[in-house]
C-alpha positions as CSV (number, residue, x, y, z in Angstrom):
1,X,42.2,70.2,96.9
2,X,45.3,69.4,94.9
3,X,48.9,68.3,96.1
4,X,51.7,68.4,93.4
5,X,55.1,67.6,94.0
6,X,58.2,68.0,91.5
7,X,61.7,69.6,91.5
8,X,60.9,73.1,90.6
9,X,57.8,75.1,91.5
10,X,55.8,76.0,88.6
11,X,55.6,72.6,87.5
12,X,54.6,71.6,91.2
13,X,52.0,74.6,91.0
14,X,50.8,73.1,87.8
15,X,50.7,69.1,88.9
16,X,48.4,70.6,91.9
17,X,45.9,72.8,89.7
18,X,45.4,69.4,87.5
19,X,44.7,67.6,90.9
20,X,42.5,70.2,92.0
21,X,40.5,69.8,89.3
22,X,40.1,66.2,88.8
23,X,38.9,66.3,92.6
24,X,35.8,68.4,92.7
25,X,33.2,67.9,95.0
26,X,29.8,68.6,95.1
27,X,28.6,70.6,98.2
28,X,25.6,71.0,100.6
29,X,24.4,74.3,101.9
30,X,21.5,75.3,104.0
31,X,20.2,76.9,107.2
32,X,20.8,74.8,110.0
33,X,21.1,76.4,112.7
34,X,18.7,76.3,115.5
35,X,19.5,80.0,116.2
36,X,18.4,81.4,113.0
37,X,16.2,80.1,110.8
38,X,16.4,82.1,107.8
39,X,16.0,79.4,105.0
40,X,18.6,81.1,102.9
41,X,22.0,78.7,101.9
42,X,24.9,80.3,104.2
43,X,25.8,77.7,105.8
44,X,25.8,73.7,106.5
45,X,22.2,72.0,107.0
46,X,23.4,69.8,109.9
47,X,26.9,68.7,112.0
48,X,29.4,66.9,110.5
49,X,32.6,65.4,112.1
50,X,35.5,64.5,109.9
51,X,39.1,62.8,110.8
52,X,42.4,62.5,109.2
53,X,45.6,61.1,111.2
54,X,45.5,62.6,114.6
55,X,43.4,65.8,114.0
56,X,39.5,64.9,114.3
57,X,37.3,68.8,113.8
58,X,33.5,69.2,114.2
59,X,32.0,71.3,111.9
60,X,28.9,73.0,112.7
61,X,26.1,75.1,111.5
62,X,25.7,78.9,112.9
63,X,23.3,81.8,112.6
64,X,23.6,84.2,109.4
65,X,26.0,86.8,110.5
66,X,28.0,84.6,112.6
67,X,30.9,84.5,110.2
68,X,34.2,81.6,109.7
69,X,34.7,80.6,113.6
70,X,37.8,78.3,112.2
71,X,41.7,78.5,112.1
72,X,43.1,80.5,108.7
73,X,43.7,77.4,106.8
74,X,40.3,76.2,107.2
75,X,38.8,79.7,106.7
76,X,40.4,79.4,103.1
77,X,38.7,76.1,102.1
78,X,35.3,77.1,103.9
79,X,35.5,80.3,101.9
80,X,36.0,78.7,98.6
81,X,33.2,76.2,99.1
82,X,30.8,79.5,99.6
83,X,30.2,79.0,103.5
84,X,29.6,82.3,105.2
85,X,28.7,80.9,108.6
86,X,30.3,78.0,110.8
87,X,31.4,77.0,113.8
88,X,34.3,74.6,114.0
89,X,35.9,72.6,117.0
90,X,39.2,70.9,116.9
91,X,41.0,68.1,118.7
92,X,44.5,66.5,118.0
93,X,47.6,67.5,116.9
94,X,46.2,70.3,114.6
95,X,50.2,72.1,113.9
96,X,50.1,69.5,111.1
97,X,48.5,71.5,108.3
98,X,47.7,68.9,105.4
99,X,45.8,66.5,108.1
100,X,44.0,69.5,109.4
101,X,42.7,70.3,105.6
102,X,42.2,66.9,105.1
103,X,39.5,66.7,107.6
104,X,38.2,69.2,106.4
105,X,37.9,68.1,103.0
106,X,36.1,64.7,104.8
107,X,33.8,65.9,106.5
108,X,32.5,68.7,103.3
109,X,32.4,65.0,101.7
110,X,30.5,63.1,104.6
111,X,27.7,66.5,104.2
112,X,27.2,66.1,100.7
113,X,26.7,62.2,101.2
114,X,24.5,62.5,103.7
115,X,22.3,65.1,101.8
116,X,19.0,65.8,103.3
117,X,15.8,65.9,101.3
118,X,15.1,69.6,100.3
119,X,19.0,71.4,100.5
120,X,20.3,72.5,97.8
121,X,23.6,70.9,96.1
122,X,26.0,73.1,94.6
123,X,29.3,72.3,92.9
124,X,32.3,74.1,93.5
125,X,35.9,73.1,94.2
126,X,37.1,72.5,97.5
């Protein structure tokens, strides 16, 4: 995720792009779900809990067909991280956007520190 800030909008647009970039992260994906089973990367290998400001979400691990159980914003970063499948729960004052993405972005980080032997690591931006 990139945040740019200037006067005009391209420029703004631009600034966050360069952001985005230099911010990459490396993600985990895996089958962990209790419900499924399958073995095949769709969606997070275990639970992960991530906080910014107010808003603290949960993000958990569902069975393949299950699809983004998130709010919109959320469903945009999942999405391009390449998660088909997750469960999300949400506490706080979650109107606030940035914060809510934000958590988001911590908790994709606290999963790929946390990796577990035998998931596979992929990188993509987030």
């Amino acid at each position: 995720m990139g945040k740019g800030k200037a006067k005009e909008s391209m420029p703004a647009r631009d600034k966050a792009l360069r952001n985005a970039k230099l911010n990459m992260l490396e993600i985990v994906r895996g089958c962990g779900s209790w419900k499924c089973g399958c073995g095949e990367p769709h969606s997070l290998p275990f639970t992960v809990e991530g906080k910014s400001g107010s808003v603290e979400i949960k993000l958990m691990p569902a069975p393949k067909g299950t699809g983004l159980v998130c709010e919109n914003e959320i469903k945009k970063v999942l999405k391009a991280a390449g998660y088909k499948d997750i469960w999300m729960k949400s506490t706080g004052q979650t109107r606030r956007k940035l914060n809510f993405v934000y958590a988001t972005i911590e908790a994709l980080t606290k999963a790929s520190e946390t990796r577990a032997k035998g998931y596979k690591v992929y990188r993509g931006a987030v």
